[in-house]
C-alpha positions in Angstrom: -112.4 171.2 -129.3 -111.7 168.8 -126.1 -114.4 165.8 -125.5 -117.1 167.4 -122.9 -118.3 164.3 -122.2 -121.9 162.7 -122.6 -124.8 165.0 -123.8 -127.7 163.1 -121.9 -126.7 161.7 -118.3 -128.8 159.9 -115.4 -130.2 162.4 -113.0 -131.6 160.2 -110.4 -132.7 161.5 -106.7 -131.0 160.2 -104.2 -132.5 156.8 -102.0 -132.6 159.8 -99.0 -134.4 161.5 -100.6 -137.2 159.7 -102.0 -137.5 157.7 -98.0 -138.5 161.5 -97.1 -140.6 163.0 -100.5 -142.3 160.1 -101.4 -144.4 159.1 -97.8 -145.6 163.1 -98.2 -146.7 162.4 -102.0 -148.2 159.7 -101.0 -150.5 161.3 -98.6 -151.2 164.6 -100.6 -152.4 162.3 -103.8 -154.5 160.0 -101.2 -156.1 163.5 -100.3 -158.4 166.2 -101.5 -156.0 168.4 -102.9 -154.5 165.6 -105.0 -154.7 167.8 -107.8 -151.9 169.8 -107.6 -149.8 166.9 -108.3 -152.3 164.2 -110.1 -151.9 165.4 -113.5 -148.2 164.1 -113.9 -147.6 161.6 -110.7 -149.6 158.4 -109.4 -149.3 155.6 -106.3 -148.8 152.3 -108.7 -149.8 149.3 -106.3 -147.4 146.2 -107.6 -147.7 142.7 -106.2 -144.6 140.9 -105.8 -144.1 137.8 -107.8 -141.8 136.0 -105.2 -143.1 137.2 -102.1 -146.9 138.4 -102.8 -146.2 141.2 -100.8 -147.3 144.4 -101.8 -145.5 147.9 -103.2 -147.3 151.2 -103.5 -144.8 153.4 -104.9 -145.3 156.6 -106.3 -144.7 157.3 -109.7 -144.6 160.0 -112.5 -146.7 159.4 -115.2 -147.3 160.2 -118.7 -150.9 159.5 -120.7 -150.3 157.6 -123.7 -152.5 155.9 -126.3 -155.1 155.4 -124.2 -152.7 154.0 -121.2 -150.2 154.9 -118.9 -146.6 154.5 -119.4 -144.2 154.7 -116.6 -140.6 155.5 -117.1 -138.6 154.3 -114.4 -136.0 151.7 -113.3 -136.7 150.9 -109.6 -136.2 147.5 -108.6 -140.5 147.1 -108.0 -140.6 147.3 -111.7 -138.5 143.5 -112.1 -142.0 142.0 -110.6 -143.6 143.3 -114.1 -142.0 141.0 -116.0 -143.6 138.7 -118.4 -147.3 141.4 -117.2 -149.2 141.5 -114.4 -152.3 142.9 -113.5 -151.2 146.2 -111.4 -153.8 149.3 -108.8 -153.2 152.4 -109.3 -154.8 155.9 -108.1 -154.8 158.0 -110.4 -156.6 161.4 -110.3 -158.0 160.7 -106.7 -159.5 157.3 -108.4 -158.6 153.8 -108.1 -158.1 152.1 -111.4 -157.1 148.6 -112.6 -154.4 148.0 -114.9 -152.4 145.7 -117.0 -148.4 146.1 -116.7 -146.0 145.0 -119.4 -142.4 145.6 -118.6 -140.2 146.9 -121.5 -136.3 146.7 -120.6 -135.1 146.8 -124.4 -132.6 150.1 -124.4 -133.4 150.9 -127.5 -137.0 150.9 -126.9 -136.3 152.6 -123.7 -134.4 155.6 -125.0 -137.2 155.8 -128.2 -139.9 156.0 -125.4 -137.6 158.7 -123.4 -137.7 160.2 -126.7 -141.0 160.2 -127.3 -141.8 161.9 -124.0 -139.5 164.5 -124.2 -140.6 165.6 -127.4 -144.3 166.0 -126.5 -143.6 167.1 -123.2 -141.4 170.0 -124.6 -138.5 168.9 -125.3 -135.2 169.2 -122.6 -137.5 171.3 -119.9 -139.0 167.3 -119.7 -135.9 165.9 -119.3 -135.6 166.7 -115.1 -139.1 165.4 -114.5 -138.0 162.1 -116.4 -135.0 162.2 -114.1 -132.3 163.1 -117.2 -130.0 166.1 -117.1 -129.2 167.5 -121.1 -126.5 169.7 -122.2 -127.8 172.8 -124.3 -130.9 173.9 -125.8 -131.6 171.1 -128.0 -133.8 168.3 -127.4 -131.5 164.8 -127.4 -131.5 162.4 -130.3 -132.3 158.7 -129.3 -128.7 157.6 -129.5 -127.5 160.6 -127.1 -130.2 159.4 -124.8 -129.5 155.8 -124.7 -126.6 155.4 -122.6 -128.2 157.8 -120.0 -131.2 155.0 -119.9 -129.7 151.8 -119.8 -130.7 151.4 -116.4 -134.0 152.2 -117.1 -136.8 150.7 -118.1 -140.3 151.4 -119.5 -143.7 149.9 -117.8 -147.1 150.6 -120.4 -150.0 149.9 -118.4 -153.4 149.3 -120.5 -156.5 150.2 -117.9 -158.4 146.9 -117.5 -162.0 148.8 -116.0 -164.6 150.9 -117.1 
């Protein structure tokens, strides 16, 4: 049987794309009926390190331990490094937030992982921006060369 190539690949929308989706998300989750779209997606405000300037960029989201965790690999998430206190509305509600970059690929593809599995297995993987072959949910090692552009931001609330 002839090699059909990787299992896991990146799935990632195109830059078109998101200039057009992402000012409409931003104004349906700044709105009333946020709730269509607030249980899984966010508008993360990031400050940049270099410039101060700031990004609010719209993110999908997954509820973890307490926190948020954001899987991604956008180039806002390189002003995360070493943490940094991050906004973020969530659920029609500002919130504070701590930030803490993870770019390990192991870790990355664990935490893919990790998501996947709760979320229900490889109907997750297109919201996570991952495109699987069959039925099965993906190990971490079929998953890590699909990531390893990616990274993983955990964000601890810092409010009430």
């Amino acid at each position: 049987m002839a090699d059909q190539g990787p299992r896991v690949t990146s799935r990632h929308p195109s830059d078109r794309v998101i200039k057009i989706v992402n000012p409409v998300l931003k104004a349906i989750l700044r709105s009333p009926a946020h709730r269509a779209l607030s249980k899984h997606l966010m508008i993360l405000t990031v400050t940049g390190r270099k410039t101060g300037r700031t990004y609010d960029v719209v993110v999908a989201r997954q509820d973890v331990d307490g926190g948020v965790v954001v899987l991604g690999g956008a180039p806002w998430g390189r002003n995360l490094r070493g943490g940094a206190p991050v906004r973020m509305l969530v659920g029609g509600r500002q919130r504070a937030g701590f930030a803490e970059l993870g770019e390990n690929p192991r870790h990355v593809a664990e935490t893919f992982h990790e998501v996947m599995v709760r979320q229900g297995g490889v109907k997750a993987a297109r919201m996570l921006g991952l495109a699987v072959q069959g039925s099965q949910t993906p190990s971490v090692e079929e998953i890590m060369p699909a990531v390893t552009d990616r990274n993983v931001v955990r964000i601890r609330y810092t409010d009430a």
